[in-house]
C-alpha positions as CSV (number, residue, x, y, z in Angstrom):
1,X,-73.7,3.5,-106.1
2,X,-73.9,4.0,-109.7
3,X,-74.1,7.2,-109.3
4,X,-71.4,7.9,-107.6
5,X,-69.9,5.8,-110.1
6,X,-71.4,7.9,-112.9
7,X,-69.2,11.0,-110.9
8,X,-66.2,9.2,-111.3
9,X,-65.8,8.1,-107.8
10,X,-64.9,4.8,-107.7
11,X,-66.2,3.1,-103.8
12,X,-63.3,0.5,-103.4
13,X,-60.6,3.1,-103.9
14,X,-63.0,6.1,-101.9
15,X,-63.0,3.3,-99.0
16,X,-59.5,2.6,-99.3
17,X,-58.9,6.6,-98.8
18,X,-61.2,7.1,-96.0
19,X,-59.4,4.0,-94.4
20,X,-56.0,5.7,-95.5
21,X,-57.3,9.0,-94.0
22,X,-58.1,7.5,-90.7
23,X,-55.2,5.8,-90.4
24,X,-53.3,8.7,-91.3
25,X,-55.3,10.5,-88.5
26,X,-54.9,8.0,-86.2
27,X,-51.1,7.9,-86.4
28,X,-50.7,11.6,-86.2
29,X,-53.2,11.5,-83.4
30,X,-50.3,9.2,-82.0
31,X,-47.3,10.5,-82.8
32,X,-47.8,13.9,-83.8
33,X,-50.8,15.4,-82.2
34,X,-50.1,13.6,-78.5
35,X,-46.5,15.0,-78.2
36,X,-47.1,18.5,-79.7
37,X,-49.5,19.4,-76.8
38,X,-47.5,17.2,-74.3
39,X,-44.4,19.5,-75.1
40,X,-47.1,22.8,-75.1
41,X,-48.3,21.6,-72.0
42,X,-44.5,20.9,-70.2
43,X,-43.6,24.3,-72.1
44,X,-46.7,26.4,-70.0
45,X,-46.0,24.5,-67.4
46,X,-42.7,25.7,-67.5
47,X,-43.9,29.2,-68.0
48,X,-46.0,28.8,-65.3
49,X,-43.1,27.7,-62.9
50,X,-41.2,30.5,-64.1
51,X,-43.6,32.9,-63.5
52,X,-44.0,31.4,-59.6
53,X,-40.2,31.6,-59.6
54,X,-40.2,35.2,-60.8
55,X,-42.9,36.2,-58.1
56,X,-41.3,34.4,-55.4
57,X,-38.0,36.2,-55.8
58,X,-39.7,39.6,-56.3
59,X,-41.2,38.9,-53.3
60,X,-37.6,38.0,-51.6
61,X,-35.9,41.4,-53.2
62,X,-38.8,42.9,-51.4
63,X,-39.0,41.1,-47.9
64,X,-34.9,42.2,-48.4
65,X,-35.3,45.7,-49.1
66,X,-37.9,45.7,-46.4
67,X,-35.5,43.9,-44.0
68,X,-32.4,46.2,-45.5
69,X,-35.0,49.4,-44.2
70,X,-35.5,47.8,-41.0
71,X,-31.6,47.3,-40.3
72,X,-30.9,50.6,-41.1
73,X,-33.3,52.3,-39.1
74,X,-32.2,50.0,-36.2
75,X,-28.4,51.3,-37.5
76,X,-29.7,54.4,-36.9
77,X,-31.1,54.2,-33.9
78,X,-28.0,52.3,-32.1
79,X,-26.4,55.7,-33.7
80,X,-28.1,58.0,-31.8
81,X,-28.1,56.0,-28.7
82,X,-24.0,55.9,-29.1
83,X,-24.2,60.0,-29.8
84,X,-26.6,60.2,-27.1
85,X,-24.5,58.1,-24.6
86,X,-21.4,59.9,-25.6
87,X,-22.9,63.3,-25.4
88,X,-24.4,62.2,-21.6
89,X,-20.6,61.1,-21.1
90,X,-18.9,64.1,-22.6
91,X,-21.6,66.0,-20.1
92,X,-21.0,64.3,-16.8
93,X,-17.1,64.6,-17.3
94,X,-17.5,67.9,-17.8
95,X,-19.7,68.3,-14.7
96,X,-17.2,65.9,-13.0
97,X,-14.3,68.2,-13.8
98,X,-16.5,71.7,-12.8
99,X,-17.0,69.4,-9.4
100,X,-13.1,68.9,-8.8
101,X,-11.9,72.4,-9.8
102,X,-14.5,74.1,-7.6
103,X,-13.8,71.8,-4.7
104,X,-9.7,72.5,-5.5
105,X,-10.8,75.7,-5.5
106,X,-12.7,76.0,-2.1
107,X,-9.3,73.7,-0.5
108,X,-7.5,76.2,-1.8
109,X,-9.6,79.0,-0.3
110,X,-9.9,77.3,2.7
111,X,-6.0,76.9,2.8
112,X,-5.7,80.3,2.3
113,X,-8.1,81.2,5.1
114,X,-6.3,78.8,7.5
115,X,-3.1,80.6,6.9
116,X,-4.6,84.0,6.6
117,X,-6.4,83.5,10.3
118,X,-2.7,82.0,11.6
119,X,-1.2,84.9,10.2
120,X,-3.5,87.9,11.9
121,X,-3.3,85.6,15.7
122,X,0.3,85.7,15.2
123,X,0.5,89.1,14.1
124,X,-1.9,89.9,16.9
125,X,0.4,87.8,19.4
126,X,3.1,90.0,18.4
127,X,1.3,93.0,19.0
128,X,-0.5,92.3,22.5
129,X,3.9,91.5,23.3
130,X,4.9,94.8,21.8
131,X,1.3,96.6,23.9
132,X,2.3,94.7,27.2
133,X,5.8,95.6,26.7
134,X,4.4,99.5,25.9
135,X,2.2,99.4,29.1
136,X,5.6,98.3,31.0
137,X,7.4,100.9,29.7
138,X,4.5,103.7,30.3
139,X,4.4,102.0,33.4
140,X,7.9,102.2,34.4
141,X,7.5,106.2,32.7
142,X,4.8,106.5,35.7
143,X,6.3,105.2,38.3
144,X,9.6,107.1,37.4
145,X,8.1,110.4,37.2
146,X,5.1,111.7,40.4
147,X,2.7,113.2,37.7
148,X,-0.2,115.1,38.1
149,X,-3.8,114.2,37.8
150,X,-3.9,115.6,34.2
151,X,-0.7,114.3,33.2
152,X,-1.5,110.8,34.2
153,X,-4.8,111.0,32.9
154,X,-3.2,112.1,29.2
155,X,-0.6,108.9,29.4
156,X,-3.4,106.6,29.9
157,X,-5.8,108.1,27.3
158,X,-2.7,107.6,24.9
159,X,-1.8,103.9,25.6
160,X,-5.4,103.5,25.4
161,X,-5.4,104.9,21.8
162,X,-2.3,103.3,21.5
163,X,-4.0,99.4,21.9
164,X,-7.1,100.8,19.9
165,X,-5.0,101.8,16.9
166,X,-3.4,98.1,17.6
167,X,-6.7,96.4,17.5
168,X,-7.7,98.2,14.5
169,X,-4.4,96.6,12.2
């Protein structure tokens, strides 16, 4: 001990610092050193949390945009099945219309027919009444005049050409 003594370190007063020291230690250790990594740890923790957070709502923008994508394509889709189905629409109106036109058309035709047919029998009625009333009259012509063979032959050869003429109209 002397010669530490002999150094100029005086033990009473070396103890009393080392003693000092620890305390001094020990209380820092206690209020110093405890809450500094108490507030690093709650300050990476909330890094950490953050972090998470950040992930999680990446995540969400992402599971958005992916569900944003999906609802358009589906959009889409009920877009062309509404173009389709209007198109297919548009189409069988069209057809429908074609339909009632031709079948106006054909009632029409068939109306015109019907009256065309009623038409030639009447105008054919008419002229088996005018032929009849011809064959009278030749008739009466005969009967009136005594003709030869050759004469009476040439009357009925012309009433003859007479009705075929007739027919013909």
């Amino acid at each position: 001990m002397e010669k530490l003594a002999e150094l100029g370190i005086d033990i009473p007063s070396f103890i009393a610092q080392i003693v000092n020291f620890g305390l001094l230690l020990g209380l820092l250790y206690l209020f110093a050193y405890k809450p500094i990594l108490a507030k690093l740890d709650e300050r990476s923790t909330r890094i950490k949390e953050s972090m998470e957070r950040t992930d999680q709502v990446k995540e969400q923008a992402q599971k958005a945009e992916e569900e944003f994508k999906k609802k358009i394509g589906e959009a889409s889709q009920q877009g062309q099945l509404v173009i389709e189905r209007a198109v297919k629409t548009g189409d069988e109106i069209r057809q429908k219309a074609i339909e009632e036109a031709k079948a106006e058309a054909e009632a029409m035709l068939s109306r015109a027919r019907t009256e065309i047919r009623q038409e030639r029998d009447e105008v054919v009625d008419q002229l088996r009444k005018e032929f009849a009333e011809l064959t009278i009259l030749a008739a009466g012509k005969v009967i009136d005049q005594s003709l030869d063979k050759k004469a009476h032959q040439a009357l009925i050869d012309s009433v003859l050409e007479n009705s075929t003429d007739l027919r013909k109209n």
